[in-house]
N, CA, C and O atoms as a Maestro MAE file, in Angstrom:
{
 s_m_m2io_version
 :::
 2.0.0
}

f_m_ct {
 s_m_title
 :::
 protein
 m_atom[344] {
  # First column is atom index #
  i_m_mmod_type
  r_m_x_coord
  r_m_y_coord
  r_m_z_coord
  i_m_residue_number
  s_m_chain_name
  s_m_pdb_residue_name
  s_m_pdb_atom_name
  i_m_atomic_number
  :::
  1 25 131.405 42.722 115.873 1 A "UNK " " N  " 7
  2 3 130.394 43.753 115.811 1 A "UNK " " CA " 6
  3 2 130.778 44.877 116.761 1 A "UNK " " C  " 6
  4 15 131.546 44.529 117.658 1 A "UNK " " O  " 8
  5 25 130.339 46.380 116.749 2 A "UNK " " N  " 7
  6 3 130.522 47.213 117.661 2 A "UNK " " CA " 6
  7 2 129.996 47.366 118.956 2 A "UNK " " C  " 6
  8 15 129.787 46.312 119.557 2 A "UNK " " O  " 8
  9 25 129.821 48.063 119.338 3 A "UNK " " N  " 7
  10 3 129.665 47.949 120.741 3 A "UNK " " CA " 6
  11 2 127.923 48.218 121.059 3 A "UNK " " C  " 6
  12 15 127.350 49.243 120.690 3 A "UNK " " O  " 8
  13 25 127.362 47.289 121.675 4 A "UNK " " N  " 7
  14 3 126.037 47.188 121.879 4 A "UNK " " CA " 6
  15 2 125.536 47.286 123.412 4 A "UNK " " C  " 6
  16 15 126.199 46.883 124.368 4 A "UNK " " O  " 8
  17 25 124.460 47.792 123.480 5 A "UNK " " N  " 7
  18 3 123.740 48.501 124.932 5 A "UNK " " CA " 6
  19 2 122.284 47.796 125.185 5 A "UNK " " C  " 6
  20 15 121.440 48.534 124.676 5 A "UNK " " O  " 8
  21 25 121.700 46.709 125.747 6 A "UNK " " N  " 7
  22 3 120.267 46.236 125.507 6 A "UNK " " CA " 6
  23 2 119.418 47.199 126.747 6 A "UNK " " C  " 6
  24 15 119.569 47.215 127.969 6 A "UNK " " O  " 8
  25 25 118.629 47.847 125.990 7 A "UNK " " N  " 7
  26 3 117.624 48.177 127.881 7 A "UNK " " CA " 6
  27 2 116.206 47.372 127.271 7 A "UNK " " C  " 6
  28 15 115.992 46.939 126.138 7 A "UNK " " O  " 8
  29 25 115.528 47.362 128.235 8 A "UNK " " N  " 7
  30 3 113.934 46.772 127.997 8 A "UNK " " CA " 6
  31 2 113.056 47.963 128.312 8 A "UNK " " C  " 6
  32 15 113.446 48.607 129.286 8 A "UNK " " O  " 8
  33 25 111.984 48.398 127.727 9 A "UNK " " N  " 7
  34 3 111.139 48.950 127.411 9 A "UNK " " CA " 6
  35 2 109.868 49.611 127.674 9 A "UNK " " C  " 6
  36 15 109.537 50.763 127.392 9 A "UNK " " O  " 8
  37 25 109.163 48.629 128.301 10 A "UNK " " N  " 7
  38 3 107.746 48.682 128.301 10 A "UNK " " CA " 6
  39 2 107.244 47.671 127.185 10 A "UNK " " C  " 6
  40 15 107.231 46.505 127.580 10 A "UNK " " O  " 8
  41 25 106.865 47.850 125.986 11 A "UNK " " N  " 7
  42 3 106.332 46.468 125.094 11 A "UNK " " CA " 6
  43 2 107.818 46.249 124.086 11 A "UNK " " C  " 6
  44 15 107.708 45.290 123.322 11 A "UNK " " O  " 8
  45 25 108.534 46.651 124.037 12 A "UNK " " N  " 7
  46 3 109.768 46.719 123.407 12 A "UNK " " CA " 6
  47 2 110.834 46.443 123.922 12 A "UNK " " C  " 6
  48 15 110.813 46.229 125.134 12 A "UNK " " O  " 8
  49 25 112.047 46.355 123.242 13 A "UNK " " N  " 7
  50 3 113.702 45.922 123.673 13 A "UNK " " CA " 6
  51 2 114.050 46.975 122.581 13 A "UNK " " C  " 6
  52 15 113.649 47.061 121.420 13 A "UNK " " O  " 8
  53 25 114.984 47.814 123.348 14 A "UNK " " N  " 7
  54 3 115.866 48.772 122.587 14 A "UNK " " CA " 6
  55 2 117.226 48.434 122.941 14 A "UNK " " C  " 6
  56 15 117.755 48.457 124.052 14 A "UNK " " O  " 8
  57 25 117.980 47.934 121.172 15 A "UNK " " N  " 7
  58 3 119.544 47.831 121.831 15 A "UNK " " CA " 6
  59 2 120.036 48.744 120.124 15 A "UNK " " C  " 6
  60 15 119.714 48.795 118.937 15 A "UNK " " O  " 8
  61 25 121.093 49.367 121.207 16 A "UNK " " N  " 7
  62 3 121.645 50.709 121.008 16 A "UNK " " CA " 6
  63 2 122.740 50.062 120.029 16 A "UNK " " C  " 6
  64 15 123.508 49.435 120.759 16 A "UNK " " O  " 8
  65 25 123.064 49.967 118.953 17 A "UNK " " N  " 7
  66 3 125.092 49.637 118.305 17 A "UNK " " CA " 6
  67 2 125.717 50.816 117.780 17 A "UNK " " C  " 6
  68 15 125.214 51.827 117.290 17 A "UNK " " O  " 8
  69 25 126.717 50.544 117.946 18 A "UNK " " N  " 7
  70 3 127.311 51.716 116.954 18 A "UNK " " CA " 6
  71 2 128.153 50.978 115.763 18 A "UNK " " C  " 6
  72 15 128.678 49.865 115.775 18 A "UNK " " O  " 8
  73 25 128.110 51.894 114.805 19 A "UNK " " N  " 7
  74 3 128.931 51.486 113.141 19 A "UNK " " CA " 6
  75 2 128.109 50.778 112.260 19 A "UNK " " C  " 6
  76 15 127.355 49.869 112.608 19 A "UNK " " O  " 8
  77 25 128.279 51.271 110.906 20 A "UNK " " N  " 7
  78 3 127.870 50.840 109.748 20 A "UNK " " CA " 6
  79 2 128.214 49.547 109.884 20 A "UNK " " C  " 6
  80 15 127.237 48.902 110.267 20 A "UNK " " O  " 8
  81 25 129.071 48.958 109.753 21 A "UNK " " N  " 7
  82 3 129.356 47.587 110.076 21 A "UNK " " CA " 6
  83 2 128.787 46.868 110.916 21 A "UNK " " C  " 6
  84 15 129.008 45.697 110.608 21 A "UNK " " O  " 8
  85 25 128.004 46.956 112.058 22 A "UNK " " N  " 7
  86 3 126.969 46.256 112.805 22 A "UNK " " CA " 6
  87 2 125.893 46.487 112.075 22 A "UNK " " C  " 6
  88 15 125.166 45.515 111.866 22 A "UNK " " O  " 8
  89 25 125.600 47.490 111.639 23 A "UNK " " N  " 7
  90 3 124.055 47.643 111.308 23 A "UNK " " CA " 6
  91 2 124.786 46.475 109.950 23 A "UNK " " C  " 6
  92 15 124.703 45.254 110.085 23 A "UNK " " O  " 8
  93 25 125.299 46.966 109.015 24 A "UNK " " N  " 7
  94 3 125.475 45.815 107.613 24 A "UNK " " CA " 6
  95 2 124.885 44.473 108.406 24 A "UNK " " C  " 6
  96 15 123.920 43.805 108.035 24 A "UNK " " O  " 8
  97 25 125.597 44.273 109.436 25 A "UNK " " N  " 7
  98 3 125.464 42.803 109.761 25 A "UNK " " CA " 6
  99 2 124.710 42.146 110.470 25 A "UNK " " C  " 6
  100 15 124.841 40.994 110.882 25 A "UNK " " O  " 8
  101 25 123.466 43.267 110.706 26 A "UNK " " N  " 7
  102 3 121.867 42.691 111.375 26 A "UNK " " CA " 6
  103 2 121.003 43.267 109.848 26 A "UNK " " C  " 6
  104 15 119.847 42.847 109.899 26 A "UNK " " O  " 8
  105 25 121.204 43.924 108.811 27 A "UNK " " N  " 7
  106 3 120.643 43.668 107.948 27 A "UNK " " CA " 6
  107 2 121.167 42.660 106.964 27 A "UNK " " C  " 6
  108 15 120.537 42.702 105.908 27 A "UNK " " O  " 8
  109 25 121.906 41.974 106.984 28 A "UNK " " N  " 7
  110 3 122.390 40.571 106.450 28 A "UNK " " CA " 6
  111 2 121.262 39.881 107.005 28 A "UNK " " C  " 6
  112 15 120.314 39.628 106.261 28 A "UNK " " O  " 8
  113 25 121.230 39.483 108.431 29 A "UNK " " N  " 7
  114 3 120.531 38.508 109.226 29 A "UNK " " CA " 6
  115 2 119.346 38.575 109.229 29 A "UNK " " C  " 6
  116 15 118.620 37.628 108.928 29 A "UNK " " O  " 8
  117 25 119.010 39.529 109.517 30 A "UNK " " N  " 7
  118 3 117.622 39.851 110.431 30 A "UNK " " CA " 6
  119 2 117.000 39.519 109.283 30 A "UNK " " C  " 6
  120 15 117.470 38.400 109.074 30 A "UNK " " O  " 8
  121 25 116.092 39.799 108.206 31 A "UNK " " N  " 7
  122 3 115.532 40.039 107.090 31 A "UNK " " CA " 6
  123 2 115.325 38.359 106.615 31 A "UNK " " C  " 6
  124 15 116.162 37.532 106.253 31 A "UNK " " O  " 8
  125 25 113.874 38.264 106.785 32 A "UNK " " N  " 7
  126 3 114.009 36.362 106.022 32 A "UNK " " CA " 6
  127 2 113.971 36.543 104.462 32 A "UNK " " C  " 6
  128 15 113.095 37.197 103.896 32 A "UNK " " O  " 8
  129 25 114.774 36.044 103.963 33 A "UNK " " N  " 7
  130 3 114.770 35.595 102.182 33 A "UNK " " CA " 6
  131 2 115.368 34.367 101.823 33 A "UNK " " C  " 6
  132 15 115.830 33.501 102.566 33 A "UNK " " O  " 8
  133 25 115.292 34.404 100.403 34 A "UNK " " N  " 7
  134 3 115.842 32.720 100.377 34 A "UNK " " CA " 6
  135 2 116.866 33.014 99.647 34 A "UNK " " C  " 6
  136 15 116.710 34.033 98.974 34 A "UNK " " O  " 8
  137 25 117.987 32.416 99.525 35 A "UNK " " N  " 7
  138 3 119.272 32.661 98.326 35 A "UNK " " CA " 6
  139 2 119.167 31.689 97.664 35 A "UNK " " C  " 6
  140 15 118.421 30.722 97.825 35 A "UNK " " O  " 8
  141 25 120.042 31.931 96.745 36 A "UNK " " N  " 7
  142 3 119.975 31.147 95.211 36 A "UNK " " CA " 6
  143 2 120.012 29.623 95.450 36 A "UNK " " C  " 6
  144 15 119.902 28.907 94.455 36 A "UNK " " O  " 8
  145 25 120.168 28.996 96.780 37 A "UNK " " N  " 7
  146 3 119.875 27.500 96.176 37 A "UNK " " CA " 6
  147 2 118.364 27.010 97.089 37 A "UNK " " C  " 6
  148 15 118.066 25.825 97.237 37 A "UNK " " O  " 8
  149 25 117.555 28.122 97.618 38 A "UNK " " N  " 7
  150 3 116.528 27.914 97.943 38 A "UNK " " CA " 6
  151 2 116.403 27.685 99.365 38 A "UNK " " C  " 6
  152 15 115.334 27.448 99.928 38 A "UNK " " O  " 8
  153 25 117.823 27.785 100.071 39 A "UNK " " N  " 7
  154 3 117.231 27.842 101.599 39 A "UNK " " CA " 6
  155 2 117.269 29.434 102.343 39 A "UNK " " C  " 6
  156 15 117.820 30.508 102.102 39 A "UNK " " O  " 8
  157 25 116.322 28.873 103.401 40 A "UNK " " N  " 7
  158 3 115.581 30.665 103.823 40 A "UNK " " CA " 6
  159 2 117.143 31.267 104.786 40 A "UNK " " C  " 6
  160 15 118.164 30.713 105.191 40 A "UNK " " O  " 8
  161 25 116.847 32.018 104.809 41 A "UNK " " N  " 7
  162 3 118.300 32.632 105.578 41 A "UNK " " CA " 6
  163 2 117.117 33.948 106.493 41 A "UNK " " C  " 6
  164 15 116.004 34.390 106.209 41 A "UNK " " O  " 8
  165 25 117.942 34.161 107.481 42 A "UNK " " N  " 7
  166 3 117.284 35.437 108.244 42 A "UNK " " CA " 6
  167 2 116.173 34.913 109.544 42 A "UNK " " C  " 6
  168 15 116.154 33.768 109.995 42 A "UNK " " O  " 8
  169 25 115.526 35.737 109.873 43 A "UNK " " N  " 7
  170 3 114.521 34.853 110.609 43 A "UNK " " CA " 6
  171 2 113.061 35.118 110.070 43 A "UNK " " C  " 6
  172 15 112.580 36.208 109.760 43 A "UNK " " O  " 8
  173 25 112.569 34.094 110.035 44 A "UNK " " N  " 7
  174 3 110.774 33.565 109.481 44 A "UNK " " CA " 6
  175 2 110.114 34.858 110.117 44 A "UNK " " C  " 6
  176 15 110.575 35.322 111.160 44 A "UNK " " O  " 8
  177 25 109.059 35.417 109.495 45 A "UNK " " N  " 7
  178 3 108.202 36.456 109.771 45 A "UNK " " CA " 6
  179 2 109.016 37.398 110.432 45 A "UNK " " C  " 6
  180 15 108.370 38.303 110.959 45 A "UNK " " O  " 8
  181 25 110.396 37.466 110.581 46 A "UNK " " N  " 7
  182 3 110.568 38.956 110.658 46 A "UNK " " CA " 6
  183 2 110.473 40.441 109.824 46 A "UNK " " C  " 6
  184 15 110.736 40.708 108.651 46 A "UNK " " O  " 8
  185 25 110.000 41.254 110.900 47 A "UNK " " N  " 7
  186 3 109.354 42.318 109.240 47 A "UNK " " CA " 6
  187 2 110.350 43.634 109.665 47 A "UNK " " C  " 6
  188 15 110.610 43.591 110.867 47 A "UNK " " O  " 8
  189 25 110.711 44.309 109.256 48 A "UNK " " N  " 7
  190 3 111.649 45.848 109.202 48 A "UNK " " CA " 6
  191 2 111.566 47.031 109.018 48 A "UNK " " C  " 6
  192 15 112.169 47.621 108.122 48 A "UNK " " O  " 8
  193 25 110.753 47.594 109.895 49 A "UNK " " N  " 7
  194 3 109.828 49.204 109.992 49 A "UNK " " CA " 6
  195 2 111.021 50.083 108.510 49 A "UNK " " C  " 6
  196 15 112.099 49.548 108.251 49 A "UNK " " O  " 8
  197 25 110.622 51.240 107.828 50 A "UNK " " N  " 7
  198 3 111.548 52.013 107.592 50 A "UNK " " CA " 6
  199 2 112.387 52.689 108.451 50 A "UNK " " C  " 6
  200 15 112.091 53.207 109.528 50 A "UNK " " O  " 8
  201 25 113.527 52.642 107.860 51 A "UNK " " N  " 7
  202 3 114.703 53.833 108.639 51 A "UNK " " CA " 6
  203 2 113.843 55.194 109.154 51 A "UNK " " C  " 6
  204 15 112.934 55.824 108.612 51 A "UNK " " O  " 8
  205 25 114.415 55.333 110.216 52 A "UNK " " N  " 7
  206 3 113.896 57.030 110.613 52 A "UNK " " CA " 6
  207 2 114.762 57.164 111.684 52 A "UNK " " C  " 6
  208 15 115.266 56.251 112.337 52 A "UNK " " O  " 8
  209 25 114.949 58.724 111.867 53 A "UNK " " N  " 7
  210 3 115.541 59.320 113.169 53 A "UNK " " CA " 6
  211 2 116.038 58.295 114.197 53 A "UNK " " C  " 6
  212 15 117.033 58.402 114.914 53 A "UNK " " O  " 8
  213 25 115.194 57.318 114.136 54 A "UNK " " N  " 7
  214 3 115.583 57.029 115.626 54 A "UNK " " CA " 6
  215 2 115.734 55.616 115.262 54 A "UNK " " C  " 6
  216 15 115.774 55.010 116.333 54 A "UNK " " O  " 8
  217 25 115.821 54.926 114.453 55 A "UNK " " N  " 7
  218 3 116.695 53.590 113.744 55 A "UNK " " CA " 6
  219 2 115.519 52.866 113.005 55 A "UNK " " C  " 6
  220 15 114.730 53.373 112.207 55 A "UNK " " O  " 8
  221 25 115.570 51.690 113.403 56 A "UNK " " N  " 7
  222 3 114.574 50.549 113.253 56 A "UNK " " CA " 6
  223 2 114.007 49.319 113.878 56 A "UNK " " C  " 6
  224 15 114.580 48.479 114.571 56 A "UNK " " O  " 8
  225 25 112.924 49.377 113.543 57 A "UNK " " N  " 7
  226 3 112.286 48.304 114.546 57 A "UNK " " CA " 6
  227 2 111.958 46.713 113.972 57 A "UNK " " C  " 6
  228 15 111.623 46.236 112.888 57 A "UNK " " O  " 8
  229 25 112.119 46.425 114.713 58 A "UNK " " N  " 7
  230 3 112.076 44.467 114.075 58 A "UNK " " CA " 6
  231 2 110.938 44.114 114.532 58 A "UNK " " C  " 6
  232 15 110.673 44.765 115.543 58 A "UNK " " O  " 8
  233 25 110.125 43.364 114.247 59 A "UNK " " N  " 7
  234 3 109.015 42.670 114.653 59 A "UNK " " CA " 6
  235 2 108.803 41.695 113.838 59 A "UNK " " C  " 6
  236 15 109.259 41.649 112.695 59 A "UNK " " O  " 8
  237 25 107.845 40.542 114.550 60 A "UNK " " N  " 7
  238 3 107.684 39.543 114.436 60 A "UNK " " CA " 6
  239 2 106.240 39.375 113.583 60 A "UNK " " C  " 6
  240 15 105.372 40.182 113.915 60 A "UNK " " O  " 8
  241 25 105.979 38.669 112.801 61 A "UNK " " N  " 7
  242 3 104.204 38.480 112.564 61 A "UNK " " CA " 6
  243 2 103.669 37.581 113.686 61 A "UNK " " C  " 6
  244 15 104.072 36.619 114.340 61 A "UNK " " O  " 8
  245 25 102.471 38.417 113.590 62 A "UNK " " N  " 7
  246 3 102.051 37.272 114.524 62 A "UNK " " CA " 6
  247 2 102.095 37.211 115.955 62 A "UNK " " C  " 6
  248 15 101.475 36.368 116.603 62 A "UNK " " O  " 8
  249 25 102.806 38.079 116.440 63 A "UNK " " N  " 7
  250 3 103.441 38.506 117.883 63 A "UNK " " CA " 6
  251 2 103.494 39.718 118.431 63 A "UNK " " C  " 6
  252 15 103.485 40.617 117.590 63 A "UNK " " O  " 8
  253 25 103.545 40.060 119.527 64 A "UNK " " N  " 7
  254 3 103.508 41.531 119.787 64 A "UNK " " CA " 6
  255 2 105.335 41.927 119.976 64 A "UNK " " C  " 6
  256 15 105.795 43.049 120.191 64 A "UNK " " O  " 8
  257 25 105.986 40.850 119.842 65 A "UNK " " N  " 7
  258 3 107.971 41.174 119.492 65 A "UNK " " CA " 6
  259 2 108.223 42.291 119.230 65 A "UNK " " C  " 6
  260 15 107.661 42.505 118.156 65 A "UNK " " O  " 8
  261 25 108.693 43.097 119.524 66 A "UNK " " N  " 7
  262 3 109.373 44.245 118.840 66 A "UNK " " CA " 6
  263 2 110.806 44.616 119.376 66 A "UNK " " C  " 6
  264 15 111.122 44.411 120.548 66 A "UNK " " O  " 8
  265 25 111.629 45.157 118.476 67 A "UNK " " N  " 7
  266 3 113.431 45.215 119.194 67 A "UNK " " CA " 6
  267 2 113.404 46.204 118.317 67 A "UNK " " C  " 6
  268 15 113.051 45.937 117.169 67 A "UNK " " O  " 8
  269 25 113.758 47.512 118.655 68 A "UNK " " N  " 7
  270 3 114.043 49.158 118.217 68 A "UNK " " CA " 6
  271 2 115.508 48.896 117.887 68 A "UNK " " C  " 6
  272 15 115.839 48.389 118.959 68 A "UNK " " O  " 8
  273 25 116.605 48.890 117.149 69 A "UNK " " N  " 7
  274 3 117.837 48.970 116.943 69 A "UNK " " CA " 6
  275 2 118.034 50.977 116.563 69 A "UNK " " C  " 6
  276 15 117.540 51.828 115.824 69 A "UNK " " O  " 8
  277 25 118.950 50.870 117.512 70 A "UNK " " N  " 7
  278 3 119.019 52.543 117.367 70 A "UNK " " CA " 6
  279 2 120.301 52.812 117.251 70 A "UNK " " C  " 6
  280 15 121.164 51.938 117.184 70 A "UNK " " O  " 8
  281 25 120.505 53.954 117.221 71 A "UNK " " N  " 7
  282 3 122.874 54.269 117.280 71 A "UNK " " CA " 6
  283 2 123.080 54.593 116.231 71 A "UNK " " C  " 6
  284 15 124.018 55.386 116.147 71 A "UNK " " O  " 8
  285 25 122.330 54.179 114.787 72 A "UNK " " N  " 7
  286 3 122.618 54.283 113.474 72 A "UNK " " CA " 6
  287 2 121.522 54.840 112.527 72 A "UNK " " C  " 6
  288 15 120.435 54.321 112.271 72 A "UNK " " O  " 8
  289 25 122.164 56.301 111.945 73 A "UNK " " N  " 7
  290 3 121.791 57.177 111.045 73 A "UNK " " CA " 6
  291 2 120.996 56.580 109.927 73 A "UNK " " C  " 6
  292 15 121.355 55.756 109.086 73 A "UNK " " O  " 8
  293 25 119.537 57.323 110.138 74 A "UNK " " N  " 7
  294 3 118.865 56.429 108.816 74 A "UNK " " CA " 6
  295 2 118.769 56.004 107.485 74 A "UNK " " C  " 6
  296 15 117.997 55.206 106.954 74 A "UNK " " O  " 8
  297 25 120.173 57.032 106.803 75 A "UNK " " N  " 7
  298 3 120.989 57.105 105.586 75 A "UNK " " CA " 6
  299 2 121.791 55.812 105.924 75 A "UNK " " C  " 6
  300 15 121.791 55.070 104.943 75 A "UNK " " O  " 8
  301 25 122.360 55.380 106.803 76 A "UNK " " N  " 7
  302 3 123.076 54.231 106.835 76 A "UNK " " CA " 6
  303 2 122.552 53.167 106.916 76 A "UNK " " C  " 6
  304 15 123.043 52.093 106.570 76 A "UNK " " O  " 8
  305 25 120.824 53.472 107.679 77 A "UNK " " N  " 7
  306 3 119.781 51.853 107.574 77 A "UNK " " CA " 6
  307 2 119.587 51.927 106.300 77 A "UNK " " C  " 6
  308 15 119.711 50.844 105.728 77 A "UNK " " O  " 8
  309 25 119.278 52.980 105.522 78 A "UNK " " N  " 7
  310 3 118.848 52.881 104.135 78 A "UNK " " CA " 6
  311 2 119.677 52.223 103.319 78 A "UNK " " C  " 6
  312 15 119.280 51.514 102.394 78 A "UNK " " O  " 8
  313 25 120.889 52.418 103.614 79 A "UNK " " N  " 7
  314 3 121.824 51.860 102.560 79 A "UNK " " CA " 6
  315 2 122.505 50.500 102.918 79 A "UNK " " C  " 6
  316 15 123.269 49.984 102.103 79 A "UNK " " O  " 8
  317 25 122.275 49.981 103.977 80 A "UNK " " N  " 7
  318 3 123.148 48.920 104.189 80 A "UNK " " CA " 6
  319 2 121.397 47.595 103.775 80 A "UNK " " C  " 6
  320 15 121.507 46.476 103.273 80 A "UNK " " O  " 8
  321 25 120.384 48.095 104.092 81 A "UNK " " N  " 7
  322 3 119.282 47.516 104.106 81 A "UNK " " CA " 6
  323 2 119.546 46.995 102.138 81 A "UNK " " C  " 6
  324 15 119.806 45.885 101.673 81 A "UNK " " O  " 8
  325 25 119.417 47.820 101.699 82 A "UNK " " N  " 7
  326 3 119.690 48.015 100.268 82 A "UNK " " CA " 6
  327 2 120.645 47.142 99.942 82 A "UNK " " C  " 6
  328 15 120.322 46.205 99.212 82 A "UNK " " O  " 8
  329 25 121.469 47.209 100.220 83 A "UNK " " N  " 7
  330 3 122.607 46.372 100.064 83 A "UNK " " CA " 6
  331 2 122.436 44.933 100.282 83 A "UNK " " C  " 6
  332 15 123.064 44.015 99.755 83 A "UNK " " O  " 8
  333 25 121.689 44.890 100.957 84 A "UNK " " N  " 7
  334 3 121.415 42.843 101.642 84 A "UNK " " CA " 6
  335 2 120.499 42.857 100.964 84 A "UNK " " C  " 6
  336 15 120.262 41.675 100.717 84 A "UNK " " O  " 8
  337 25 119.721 43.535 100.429 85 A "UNK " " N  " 7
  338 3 118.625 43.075 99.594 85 A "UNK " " CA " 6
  339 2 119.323 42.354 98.038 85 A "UNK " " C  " 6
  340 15 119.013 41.334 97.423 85 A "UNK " " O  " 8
  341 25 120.595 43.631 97.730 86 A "UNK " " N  " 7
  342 3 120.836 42.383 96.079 86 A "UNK " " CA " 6
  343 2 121.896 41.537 96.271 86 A "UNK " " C  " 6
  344 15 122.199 40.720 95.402 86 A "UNK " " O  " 8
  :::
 }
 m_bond[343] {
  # First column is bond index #
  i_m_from
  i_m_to
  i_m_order
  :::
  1 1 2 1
  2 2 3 1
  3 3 4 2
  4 3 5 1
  5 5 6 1
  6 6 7 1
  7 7 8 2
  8 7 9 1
  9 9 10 1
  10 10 11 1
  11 11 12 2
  12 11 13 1
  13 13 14 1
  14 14 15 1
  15 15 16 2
  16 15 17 1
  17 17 18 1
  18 18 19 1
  19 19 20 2
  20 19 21 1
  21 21 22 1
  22 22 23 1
  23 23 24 2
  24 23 25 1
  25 25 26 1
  26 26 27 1
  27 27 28 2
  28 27 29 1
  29 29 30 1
  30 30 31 1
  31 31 32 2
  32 31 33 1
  33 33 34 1
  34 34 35 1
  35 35 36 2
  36 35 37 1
  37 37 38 1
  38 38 39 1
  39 39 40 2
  40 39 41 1
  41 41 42 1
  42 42 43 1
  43 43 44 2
  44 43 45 1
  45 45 46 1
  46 46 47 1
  47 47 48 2
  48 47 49 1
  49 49 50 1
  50 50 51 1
  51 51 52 2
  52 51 53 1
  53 53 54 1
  54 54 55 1
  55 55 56 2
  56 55 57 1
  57 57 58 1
  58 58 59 1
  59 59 60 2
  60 59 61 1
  61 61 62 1
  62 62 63 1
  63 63 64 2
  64 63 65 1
  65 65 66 1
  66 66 67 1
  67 67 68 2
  68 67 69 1
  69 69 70 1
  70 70 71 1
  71 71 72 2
  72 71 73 1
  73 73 74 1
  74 74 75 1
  75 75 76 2
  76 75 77 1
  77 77 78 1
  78 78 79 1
  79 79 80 2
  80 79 81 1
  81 81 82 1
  82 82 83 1
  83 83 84 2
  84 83 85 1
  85 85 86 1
  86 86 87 1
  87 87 88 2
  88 87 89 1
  89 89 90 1
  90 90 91 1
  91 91 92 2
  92 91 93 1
  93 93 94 1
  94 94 95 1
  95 95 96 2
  96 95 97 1
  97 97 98 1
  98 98 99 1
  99 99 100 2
  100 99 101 1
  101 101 102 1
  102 102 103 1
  103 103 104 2
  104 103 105 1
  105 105 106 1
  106 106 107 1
  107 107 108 2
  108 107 109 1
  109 109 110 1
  110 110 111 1
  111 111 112 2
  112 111 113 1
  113 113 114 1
  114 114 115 1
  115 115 116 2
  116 115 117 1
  117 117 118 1
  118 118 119 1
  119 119 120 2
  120 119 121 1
  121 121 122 1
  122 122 123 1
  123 123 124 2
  124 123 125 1
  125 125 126 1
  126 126 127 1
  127 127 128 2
  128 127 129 1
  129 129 130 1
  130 130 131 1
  131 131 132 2
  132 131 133 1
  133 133 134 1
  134 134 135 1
  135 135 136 2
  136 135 137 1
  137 137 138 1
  138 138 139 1
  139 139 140 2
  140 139 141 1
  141 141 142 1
  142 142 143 1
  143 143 144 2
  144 143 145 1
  145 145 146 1
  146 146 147 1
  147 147 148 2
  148 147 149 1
  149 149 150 1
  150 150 151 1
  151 151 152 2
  152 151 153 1
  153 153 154 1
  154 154 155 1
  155 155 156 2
  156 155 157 1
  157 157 158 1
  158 158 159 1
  159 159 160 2
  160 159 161 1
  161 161 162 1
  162 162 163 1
  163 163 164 2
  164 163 165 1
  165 165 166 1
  166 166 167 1
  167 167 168 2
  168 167 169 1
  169 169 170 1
  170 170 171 1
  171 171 172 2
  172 171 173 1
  173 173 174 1
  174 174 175 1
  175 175 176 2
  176 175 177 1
  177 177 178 1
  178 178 179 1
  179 179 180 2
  180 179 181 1
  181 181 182 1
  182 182 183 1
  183 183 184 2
  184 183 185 1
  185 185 186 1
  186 186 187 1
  187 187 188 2
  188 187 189 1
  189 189 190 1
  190 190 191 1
  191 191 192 2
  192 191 193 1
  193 193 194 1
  194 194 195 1
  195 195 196 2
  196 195 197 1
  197 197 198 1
  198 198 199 1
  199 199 200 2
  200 199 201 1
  201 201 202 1
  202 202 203 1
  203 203 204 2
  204 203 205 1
  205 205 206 1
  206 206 207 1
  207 207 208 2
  208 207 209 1
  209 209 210 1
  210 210 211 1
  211 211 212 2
  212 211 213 1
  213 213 214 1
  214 214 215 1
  215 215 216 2
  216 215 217 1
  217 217 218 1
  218 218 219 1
  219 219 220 2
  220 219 221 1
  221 221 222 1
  222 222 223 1
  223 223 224 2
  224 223 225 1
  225 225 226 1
  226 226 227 1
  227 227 228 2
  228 227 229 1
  229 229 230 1
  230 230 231 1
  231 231 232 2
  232 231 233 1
  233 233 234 1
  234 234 235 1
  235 235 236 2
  236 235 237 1
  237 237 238 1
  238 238 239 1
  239 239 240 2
  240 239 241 1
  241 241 242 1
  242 242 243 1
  243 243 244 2
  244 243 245 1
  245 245 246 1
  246 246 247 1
  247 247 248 2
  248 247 249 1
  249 249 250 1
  250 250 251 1
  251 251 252 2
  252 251 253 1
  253 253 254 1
  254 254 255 1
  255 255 256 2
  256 255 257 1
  257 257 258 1
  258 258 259 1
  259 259 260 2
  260 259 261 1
  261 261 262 1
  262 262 263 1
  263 263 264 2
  264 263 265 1
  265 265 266 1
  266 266 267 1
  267 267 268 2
  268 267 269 1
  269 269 270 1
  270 270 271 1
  271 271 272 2
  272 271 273 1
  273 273 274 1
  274 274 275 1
  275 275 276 2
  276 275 277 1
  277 277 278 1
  278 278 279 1
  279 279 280 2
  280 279 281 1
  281 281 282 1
  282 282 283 1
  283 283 284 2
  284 283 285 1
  285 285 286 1
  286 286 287 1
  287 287 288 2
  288 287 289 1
  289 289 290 1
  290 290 291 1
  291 291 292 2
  292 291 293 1
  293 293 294 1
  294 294 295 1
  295 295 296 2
  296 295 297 1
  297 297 298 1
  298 298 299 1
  299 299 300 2
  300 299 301 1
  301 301 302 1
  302 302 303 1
  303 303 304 2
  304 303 305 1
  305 305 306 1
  306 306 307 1
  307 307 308 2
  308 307 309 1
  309 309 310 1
  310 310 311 1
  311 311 312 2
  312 311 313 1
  313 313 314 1
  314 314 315 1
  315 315 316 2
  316 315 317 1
  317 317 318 1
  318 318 319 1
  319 319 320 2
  320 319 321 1
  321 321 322 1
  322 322 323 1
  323 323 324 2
  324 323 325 1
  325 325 326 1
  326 326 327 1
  327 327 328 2
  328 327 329 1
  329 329 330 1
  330 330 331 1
  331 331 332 2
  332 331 333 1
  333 333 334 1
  334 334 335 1
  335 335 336 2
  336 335 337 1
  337 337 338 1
  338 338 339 1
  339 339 340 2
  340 339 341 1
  341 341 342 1
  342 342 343 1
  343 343 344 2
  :::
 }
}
């Protein structure tokens, strides 16, 4: 993965990556779904604000969790998000 920066927040964790290729590979993960032979992949109640200016935010249900992923252009959350979805 590229190169990553964690600071803490106030009610949040902001970590900074750079490259399409990291972001591809926390929207692989991050995102719970099930694949074709029925086991869940990703993590349980994680949910995935829309792309904007300033990246995206992860949160938890149920929890006050939140992790801002930033560094990456919201044309590139849009499309790599897209991509792990089919």
């Amino acid at each position: 993965m590229g190169h990553r920066v964690v600071r803490p927040e106030g009610k949040h964790l902001t970590l900074r990556i750079e490259g399409e290729a990291t972001a591809a590979e926390f929207a692989r993960v991050l995102p719970p779904r099930i694949d074709e032979d029925g086991q869940l992949l990703g993590i349980p109640g994680a949910r995935i604000s829309p792309p904007d200016e300033r990246g995206i935010s992860v949160s938890l249900l149920g929890t006050p969790a939140r992790v801002r992923i930033v560094g990456v252009a919201a044309r590139v959350w849009r499309e790599v998000l897209a991509a792990a979805e089919r």
